[in-house]
N, C-alpha and C positions, 0 to 999 in steps of 0.2 A: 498594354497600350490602349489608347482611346482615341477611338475617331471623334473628331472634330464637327462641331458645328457649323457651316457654310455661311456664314453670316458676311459679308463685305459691305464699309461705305460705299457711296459713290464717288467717283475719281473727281479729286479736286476741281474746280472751275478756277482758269488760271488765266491772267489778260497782260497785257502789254510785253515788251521786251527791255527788260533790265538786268544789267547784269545782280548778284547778289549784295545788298546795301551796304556797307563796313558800319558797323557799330550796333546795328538793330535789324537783323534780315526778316521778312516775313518770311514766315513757316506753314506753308501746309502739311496736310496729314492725309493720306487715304489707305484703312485697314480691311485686311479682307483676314476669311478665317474665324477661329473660334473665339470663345469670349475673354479669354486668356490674350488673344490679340488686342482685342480691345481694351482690354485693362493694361495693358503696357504703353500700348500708344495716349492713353491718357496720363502714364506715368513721365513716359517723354516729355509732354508737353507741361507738364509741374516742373519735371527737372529743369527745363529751359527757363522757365523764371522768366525773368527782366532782360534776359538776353537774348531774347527774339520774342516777334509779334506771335502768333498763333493767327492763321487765318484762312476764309473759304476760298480767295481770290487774289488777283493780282500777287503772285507769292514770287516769292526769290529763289525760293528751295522750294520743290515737292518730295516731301518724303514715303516710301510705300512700302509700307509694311506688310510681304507678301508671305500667300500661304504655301504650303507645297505636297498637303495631305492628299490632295488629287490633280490629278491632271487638270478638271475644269478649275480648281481653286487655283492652281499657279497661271493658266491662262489668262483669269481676271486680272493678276495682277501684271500681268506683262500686256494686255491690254491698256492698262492704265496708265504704264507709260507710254505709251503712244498718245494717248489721248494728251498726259500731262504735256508733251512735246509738242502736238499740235496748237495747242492750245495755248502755248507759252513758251515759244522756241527759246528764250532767254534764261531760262530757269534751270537750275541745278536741280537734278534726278537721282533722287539717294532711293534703290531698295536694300532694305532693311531684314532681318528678321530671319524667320525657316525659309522662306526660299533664297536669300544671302546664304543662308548656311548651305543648303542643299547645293549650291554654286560652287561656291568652295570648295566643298569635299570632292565635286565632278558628278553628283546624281542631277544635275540639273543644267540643262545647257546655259550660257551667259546670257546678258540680256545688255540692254541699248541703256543703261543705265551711268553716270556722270562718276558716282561711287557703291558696290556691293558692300556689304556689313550683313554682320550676322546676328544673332540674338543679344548674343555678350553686350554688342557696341550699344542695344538700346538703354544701358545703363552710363553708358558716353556719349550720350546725344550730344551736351551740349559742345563736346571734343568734335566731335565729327559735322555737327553743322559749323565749329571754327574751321577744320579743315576746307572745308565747300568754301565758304567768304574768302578766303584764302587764295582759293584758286589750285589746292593740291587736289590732284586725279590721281596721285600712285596706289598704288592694289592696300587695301587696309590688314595691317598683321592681326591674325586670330588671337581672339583674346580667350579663348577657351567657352567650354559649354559647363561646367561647375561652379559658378558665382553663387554666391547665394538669395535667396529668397527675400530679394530687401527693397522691391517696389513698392512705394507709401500708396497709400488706400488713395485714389482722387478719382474724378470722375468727370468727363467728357460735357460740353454747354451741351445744356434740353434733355439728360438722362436724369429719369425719376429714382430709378434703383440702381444701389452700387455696387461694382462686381469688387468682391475682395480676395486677391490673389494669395492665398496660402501656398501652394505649391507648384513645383515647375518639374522636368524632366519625367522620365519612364523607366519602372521597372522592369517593362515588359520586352521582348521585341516581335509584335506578330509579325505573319509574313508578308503582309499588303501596306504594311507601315512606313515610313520615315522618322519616325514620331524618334527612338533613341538616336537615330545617328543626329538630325538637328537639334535634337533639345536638351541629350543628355543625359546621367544617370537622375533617380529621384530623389528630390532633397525640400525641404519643407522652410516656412518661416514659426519661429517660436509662438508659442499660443500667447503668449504676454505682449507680441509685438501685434500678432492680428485683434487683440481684443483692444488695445488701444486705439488701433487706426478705425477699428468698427464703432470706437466711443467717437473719434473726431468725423464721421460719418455722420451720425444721426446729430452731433452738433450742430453739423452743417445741413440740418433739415433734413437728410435720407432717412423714411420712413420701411425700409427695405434692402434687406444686403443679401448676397447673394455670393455664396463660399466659390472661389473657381479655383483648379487647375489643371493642367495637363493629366494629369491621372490623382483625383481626388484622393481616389480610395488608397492611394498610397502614402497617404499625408502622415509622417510621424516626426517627432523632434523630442530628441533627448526623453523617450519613456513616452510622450504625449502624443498619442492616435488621435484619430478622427475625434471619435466619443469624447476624449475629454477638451478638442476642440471646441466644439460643440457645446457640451455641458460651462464650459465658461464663455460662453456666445450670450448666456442665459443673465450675464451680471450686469450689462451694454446697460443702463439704462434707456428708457422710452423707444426702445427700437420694437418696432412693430410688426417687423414681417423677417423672419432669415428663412431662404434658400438657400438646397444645396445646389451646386452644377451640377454639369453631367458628370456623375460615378456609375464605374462599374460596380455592374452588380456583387462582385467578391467586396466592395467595400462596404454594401448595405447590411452589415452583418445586426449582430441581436444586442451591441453595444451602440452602436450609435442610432439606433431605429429607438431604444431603450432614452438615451439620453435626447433624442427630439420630443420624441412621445410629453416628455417632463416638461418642455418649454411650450408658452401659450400661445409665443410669436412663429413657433415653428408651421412650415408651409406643408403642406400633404402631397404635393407633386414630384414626380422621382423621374430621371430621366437616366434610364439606363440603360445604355451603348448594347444593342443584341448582335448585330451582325449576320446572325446567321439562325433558325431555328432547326438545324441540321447537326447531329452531333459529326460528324465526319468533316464536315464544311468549319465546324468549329475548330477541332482539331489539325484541321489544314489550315486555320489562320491562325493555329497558338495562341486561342484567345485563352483567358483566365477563365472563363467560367464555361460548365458544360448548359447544356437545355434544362437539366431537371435543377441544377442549382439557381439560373435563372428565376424559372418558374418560383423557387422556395423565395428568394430573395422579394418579388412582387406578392407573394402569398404573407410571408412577413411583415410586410409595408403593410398590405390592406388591413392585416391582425388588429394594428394600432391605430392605422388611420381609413377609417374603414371606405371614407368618400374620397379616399387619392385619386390622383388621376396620376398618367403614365406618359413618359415619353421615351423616344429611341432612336437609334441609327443604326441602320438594315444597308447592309452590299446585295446588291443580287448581279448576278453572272461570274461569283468570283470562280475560277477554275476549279471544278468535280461538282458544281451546282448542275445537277441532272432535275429536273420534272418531281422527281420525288422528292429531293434536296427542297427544293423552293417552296412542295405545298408543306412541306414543314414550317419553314417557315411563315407563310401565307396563314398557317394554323396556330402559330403562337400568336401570332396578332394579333388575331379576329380571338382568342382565347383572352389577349392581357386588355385587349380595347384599347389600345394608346389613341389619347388625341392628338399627338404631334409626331410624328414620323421624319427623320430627314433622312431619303432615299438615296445612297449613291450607288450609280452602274460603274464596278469596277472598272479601272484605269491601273495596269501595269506600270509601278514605280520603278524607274531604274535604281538599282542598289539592294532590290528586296528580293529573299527570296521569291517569292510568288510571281516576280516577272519574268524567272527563268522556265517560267511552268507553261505546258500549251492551253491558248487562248481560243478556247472552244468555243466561247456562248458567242453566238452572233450580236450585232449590237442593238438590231431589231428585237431581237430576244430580251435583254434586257431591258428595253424601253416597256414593253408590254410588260414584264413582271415588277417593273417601279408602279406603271400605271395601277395594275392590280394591286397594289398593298398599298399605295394612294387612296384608291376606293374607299379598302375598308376602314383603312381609317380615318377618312370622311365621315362615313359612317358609326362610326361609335363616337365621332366629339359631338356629331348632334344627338343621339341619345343619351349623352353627359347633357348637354346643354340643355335639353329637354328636361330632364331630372330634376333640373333647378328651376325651371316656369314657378309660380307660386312662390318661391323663396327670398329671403332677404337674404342677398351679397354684398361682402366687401369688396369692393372694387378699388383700386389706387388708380387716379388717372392720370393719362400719359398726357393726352394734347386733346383739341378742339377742331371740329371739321362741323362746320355747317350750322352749330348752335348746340351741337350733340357731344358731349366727351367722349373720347376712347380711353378703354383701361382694360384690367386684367385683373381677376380675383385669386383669390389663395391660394386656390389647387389652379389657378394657369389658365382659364379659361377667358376669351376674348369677350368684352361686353362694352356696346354701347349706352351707354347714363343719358337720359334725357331730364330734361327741366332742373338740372343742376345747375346751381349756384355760380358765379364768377369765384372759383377756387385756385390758389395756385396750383400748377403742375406737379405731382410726387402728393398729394391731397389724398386721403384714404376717407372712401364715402361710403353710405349704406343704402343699398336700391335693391328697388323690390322688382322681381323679374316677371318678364310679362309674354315673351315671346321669341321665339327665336328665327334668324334671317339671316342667309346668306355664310352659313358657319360661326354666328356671333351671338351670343345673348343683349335680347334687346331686356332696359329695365328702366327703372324712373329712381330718382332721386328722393330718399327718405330724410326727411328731415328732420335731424338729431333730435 
């Protein structure tokens, strides 16, 4: 299993009172969740086509695409509809997705929602916003969690880099998860379909792809793992940058670290899901990988890329996390240096083992040991960023604030571009670094 990235839109901004339009509804979108969310809801909004508007406002339908890997993740989205309903008492309220699914099965209480749907339906978007214009409310029949892997590569207004969804579902089941019961066994798209959608990608000016799925490291189809994933990622013409998502570390093995190594466009940043730096804490959550296989899999990374940089997602207070438990963990941190950390203080899932278990860490407790592994790795992204003072970086820029670019270099590191050019958005520039502020490399604009 893999935990999830916490990443959520903001909740649509929604105006007047209409019922839904016949013939052309406006459609909002608000996704919460990992990147894999994100990359669906932009495949939603392809699928629909000509048959609804896409929009941030005034909408007919809000649809919400909710998470359900933690408690604070499915509260966002039950949140949001509230907001959507304040905000536009007229408007049809579809949630969507793993917390549709989580509903269904009974791991997740109901919600004030118009219609629930589950993962399957966002491949029937355009069915399911008919039914909304329509005016049906009856319960929607499950369409199963086994579909295959056939969302087209697209990508969301204002996103520089494209998430390309190779795989979906889980091999795994840890015990703090949801991840198999709403998503599924694991099943993959063919390397011939993702290397197409990666050429119509950089067609469409994406200078940057970026592999996702629900449990990467489990990616195979018919004979084809990761590595030869990968290795034909290498034929794309003119693409410039490929990332991998978050995989676990049991995927980073010495085949596909072997076939990045090969390509020029390949990125040196690795983000892999730790959990725990406690081998007993590990083995109470059935995760895939132990502490010292960890360690070998980032020890492998830096073999080849010796200036990677690292990221992860750490639980602290999951149940039998004692004081020694956490500075284990605490010590693999400050050991692997990650610049990016997403913290979560466990939240007992109904449906998982691990909610049956007693809830010993107070919640004070766990706020202090997030705060602490916050610290430190505060503290190693500016001794990353430091590192780079003096240096010329690639930066791809995201957006403009103030006269300044923001962007993000190869290995993942935040950087402000001063005295750059009027360039479009998704632009890959070369600046020389001068300073660092605030967590971010400040740097100036090198002119080709």
């Amino acid at each position: 299993m893999h935990t999830h990235h916490l990443q959520g839109t903001d909740s649509p901004k929604t105006h007047g009172d209409t019922a839904p339009a016949p013939g052309r509804p406006r459609v909002a979108f608000a996704t919460f969740g990992c990147r894999v969310n994100q990359m669906e809801t932009d495949a939603m909004c392809e699928r629909l086509g000509a048959t609804a508007e896409i929009v941030d406002e005034r909408a007919d339908i809000v649809v919400i695409s909710g998470c359900t890997v933690t408690s604070g993740a499915e509260r966002k989205a039950r949140q949001a509809i509230g907001r959507a309903r304040r905000g536009h008492p007229g408007a049809v309220v579809i949630v969507i997705g793993c917390l549709g699914d989580a509903i269904e099965r009974g791991l997740s209480d109901p919600v004030s929602a118009d219609l629930v749907a589950g993962n399957a339906w966002k491949r029937q978007i355009a069915l399911l916003i008919a039914r909304a214009v329509d005016g049906r409310r009856d319960p929607l029949p499950c369409l199963g969690d086994t579909g295959p892997v056939d969302d087209a590569a697209t990508t969301r207004r204002g996103h520089v880099r494209a998430f390309l969804k190779v795989q979906d579902g889980c091999r795994h089941a840890c015990t703090f998860c949801r991840t198999t019961q709403v998503r599924g066994p694991s099943r993959s798209k063919p390397v011939a379909a993702a290397v197409a959608e990666a050429r119509g990608l950089v067609d469409r000016g994406f200078s940057e792809i970026v592999l996702v799925g629900i449990d990467l490291a489990g990616y195979g189809h018919q004979g084809d793992g990761l590595a030869e994933l990968v290795a034909a990622m290498g034929e794309v013409p003119r693409l410039e940058r490929l990332r991998l998502g978050s995989i676990n570390a049991d995927g980073l093995g010495e085949e596909v670290l072997d076939a990045l190594a090969a390509l020029p466009m390949a990125c040196p940043h690795f983000h892999l899901p730790l959990q725990s730096g406690d081998e007993e804490v590990l083995r109470r959550m059935a995760r895939p990988h132990t502490v010292s296989s960890y360690r070998a899999a980032v020890a492998a990374a830096r073999q080849r890329f010796p200036r990677s940089t690292f990221g992860a997602d750490v639980i602290v207070g999951f149940p039998g996390e004692d004081e020694e438990a956490f500075r284990g963990t605490l010590e693999i941190v400050e050991e692997v240096g990650f610049v990016n950390v997403h913290v979560f203080r466990y939240s007992p899932r109904r449906g998982t083992p691990a909610a049956e278990w007693p809830r010993e860490i107070p919640e004070v407790v766990k706020r202090q040991r997030a705060q602490s592994i916050e610290r430190v790795v505060a503290q190693a992204r500016r001794r990353e960023l430091l590192a780079r003072v003096g240096e010329t970086v690639a930066v791809l820029i995201e957006r403009q604030e103030a006269g300044v670019w923001r962007g993000y270099t190869r290995d993942y590191l935040h950087a402000r571009v001063a005295s750059c050019p009027q360039l479009p958005s998704g632009t890959i520039v070369r600046a020389a670094a001068t300073a660092v502020r605030g967590g971010v490399l400040e740097a100036v604009y090198v002119d080709e």
